[in-house]
N, C-alpha and C positions, 0 to 999 in steps of 0.2 A: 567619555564616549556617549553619542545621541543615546534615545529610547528609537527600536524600532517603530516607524511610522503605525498606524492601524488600518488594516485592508480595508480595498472598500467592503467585501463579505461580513464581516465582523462588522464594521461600521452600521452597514444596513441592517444588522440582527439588533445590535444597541438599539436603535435607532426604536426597533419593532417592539424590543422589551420594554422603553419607557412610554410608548404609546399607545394605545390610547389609554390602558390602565394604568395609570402616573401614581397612586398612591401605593402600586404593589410594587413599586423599585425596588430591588433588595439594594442593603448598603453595601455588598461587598461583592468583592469577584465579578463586577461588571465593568470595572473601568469606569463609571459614570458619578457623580456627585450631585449632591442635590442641597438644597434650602429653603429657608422662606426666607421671603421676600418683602417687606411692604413698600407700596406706594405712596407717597405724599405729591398734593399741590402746591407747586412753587410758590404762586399768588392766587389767595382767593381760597375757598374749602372744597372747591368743586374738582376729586379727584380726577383726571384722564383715563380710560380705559388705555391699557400700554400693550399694544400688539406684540407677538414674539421676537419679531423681523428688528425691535426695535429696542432690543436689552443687550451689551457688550458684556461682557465676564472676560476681566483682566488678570493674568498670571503674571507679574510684573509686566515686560512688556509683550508677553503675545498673550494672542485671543482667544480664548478659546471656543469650542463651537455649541451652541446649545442646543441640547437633544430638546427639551420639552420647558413649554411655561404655561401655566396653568392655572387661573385663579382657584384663591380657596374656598368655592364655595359648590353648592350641589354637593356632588360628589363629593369632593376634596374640600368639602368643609369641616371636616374632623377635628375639633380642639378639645385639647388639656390645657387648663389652665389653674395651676397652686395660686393660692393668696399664702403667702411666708411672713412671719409677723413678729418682730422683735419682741421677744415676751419680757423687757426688760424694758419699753417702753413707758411712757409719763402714762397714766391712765388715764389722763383725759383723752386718750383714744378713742374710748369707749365712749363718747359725744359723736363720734364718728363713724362709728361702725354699721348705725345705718346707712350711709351714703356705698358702703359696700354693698352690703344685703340688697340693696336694692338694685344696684350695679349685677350681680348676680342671679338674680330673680328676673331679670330682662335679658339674660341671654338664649341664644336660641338653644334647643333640643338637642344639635347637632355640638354641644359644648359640651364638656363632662371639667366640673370643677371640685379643687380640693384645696382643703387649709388645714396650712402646717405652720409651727410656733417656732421658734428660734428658741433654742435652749438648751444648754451645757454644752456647745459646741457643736449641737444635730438639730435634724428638724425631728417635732414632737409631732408627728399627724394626727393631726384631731379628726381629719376626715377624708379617707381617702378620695380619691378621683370617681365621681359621678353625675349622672345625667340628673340625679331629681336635685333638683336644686333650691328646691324649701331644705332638704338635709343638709347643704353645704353652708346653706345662711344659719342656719340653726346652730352650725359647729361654731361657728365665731364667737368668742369671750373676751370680757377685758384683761390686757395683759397685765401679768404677776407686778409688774413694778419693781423690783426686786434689783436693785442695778447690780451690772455685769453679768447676770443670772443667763444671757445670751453667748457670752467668752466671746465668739466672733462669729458675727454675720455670715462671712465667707466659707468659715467649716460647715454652719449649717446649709446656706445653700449647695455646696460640694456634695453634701449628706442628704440632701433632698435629692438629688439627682441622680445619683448611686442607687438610692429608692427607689426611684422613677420605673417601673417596666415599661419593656420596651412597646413601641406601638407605629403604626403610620401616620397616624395624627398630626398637627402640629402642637409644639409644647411649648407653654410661655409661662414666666413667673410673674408675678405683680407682690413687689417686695417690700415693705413698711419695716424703716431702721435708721438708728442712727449713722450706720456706716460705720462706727467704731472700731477696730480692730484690738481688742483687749489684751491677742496672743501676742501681736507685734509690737512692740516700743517705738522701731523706727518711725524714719519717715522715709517720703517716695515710694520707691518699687517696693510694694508690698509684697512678700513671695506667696502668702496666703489668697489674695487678689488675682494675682495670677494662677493659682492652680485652680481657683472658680471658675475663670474666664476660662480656662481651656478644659474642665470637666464639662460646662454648656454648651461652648462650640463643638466640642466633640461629640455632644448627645444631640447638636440640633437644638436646645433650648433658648429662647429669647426672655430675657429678663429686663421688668420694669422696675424702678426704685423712684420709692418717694423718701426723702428724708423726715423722721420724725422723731425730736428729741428724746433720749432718755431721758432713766434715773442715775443719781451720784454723783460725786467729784469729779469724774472723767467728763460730763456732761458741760462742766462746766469751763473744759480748759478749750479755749477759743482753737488753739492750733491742735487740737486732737479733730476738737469737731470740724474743722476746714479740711483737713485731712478726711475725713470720715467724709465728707460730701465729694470728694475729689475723686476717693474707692468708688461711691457708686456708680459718680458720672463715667469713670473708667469701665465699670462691670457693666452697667446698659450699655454705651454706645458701641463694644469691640462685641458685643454680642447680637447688636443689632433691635436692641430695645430703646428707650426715654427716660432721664434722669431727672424729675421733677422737684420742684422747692428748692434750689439747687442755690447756694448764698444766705442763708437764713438761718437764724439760730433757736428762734422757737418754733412754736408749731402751727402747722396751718391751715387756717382757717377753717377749711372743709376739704376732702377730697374728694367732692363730686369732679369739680374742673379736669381734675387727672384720669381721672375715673373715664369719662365722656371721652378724652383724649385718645388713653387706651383703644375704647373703645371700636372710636372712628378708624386707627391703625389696624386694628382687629381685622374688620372690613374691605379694607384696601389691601389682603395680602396674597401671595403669588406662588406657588410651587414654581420651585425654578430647578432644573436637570441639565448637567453641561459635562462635556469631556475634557477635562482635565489632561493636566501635562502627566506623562507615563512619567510614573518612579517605581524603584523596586520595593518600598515597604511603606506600609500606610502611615499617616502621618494627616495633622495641622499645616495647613499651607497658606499664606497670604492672598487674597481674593478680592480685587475690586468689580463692583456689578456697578451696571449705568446704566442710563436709558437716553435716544435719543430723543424721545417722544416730548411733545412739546409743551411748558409748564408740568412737569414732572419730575421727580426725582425717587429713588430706591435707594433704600436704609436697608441695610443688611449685617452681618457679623462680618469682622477684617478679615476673619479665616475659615478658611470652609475644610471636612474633612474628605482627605482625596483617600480614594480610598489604592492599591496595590494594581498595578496596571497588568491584565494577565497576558498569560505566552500568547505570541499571534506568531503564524508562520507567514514568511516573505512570500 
């Protein structure tokens, strides 16, 4: 059986809710969905401004209609952003961890940043989410060494986000790990990967991973670690993040390069609001976003959360 259509009454009130204050959407009971968005340039670094008129959102094959696009910045530049840090990592980390600091120390006011550790399965917060940001450089330490002292990457991230209070902001991780999964044996579909990916998508979180060797035996078995790089580029790109160092078995070199990357994506991102296809109970649903805009393109999560399409009268 169809969903009933949505009047134009109703239509036009959506329409009024998400405009012009776009960061006070509520997530529910509106019929409407939202994300961020970032922009990249196709050739060259010189991102495109991407008009509204000029972003598709695909429900397989139909369109849906976009209430509101919005860059993140002024107003709607509200970020959280975790630094989550394998604490089971090689310690020569800690050669690197100014290139963080410093990473941190340059972000603007309107950023609120926190660092959390990988370990026993959760994240350890060392510091919660805040704007002064000599405290959040300050939280950074060298990781214990300790292998396997993380169990798995993906319960801590799941466990970082469960954490997470809720906010309008946008939320991004920037993740340092081997990718290891120590609870899993298998290979391929990780089940623990997948409940990541869909605890992010569902909170709205974008997550970035660098690969960075552990400690132990596990470190050393070539098809764990190929594996382990495989989870992450799995976990950034369906969440709409960058999976860097990605083929590499030691460690590298510096992460300013990733860092600066980040960065520039930071920059270029977009509140985007769209009405989705009516269903009766909220849910993860498959979501392609595009742009026709020219030398551009939009990275976003594979699945956006719809939320419960309410009663409308014919």
């Amino acid at each position: 059986m169809k969903g009933n259509p949505i009047s134009p009454a109703v239509l036009s009130a959506l329409v009024l809710l998400v405009s012009p204050v776009f960061a006070q959407l509520p997530k529910s009971n509106t019929g409407v969905s939202r994300m961020v968005i970032t922009a990249l340039a196709t050739h060259g670094s010189a991102v495109p401004s991407i008009p509204k008129e000029d972003v598709l959102v695909m429900e397989g094959n139909t369109r849906d209609k976009v209430a509101d696009w919005q860059a993140a910045q002024g107003d709607h530049a509200g970020l959280e952003l975790f630094f989550l840090i394998d604490d089971s990592s090689s310690t020569t980390l800690g050669s690197q961890l100014q290139d963080i600091r410093k990473f941190i120390l340059a972000q603007p006011p309107s950023t609120q940043i926190g660092v959390a550790y990988m370990r026993n399965g959760g994240a350890q917060i060392l510091q919660r989410l805040t704007a002064d940001h000599n405290e959040a450089a300050k939280a950074l330490r060298l990781p214990s060494g300790v292998p396997g002292v993380n169990a798995s990457p993906y319960f801590s991230l799941s466990d970082l986000i469960k954490k997470w209070p809720g906010s309008i902001n946008r939320r991004e991780v920037f993740m340092i790990t081997d990718g290891i999964d120590r609870y899993y044996s298998g290979v391929q579909q990780d089940p623990y990967v997948d409940a990541a990916i869909s605890d992010a998508q569902r909170s709205g979180v974008i997550v970035y991973s660098v690969y960075f060797p552990g400690t132990g035996f596990v470190d050393r078995s070539y098809w764990r670690t190929w594996w382990g790089q495989i989870y992450l580029s799995q976990t950034s790109d369906r969440t709409g993040g960058n999976a860097y160092y990605i083929g590499f078995n030691g460690a590298p070199v510096s992460l300013a390069p990733y860092l600066d990357d980040v960065g520039q994506r930071l920059d270029h991102q977009y509140w985007l609001a769209f009405f989705p296809k009516a269903q009766k109970k909220a849910s993860l649903q498959p979501v392609r976003v595009r742009t026709e805009a020219p030398n551009a393109e939009l990275v976003s999560a594979d699945r956006a959360w719809i939320p419960a399409m309410p009663k409308t009268s014919d």
